[in-house]
N, C-alpha and C positions, 0 to 999 in steps of 0.2 A: 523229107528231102528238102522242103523249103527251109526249113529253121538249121540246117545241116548248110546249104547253100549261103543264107543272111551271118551266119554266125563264119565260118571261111571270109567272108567277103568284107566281115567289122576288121578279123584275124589283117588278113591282109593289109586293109587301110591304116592299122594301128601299127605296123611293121614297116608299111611307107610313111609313115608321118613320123616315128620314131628312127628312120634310118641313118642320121648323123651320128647317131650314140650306139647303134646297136653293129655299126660298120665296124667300129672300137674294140670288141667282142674278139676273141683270139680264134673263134669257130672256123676252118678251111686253114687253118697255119698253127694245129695242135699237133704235139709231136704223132708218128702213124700215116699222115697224113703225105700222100704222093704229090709228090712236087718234081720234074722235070724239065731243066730248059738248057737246052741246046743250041746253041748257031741258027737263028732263021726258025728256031721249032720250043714251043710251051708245053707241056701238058700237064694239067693237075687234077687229081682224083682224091678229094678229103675222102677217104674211109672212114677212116676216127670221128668225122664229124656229120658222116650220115650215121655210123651204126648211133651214135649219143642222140641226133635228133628222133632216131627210129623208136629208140627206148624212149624218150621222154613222151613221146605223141601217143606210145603204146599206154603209157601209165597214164596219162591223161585222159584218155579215151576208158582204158576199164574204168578208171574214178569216176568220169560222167557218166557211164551208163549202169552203175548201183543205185 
C-alpha cells in the first residue's frame, strides 16, 4: 500500500510539473465528448476521454503486475 501510495503521489507531481504541455493535449475536447453551454449554464461530461483514460490505467496496471 505504501509503494502504491509513493508511486500515485511521484504520478501526480510529474503531471503538476508537466502541466503547461500536457494542458495542450486534446483529452476533454475529443470528438464523443459532451460539451453543453447554454445562457447562464456549462456542463461538460468527456466520455471519450474517461472511457481512453480507463483503458490505458487498465493496461498499465495488468503490465505492472506480471
Amino acid at each position: 500500500m505504501q509503494r502504491l501510495l509513493i508511486t500515485l503521489g511521484l504520478i501526480l507531481l510529474i503531471a503538476g510539473l508537466a502541466w503547461p504541455w500536457l494542458r495542450r493535449l486534446p483529452f476533454g475536447r475529443l470528438p464523443g465528448d459532451i460539451h453543453i453551454v447554454r445562457e447562464g449554464f456549462s456542463f461538460s461530461f468527456p466520455i471519450v476521454t474517461c472511457l481512453i483514460v480507463s483503458v490505458v490505467l487498465t493496461l498499465l496496471l495488468w503490465f505492472f503486475r506480471r
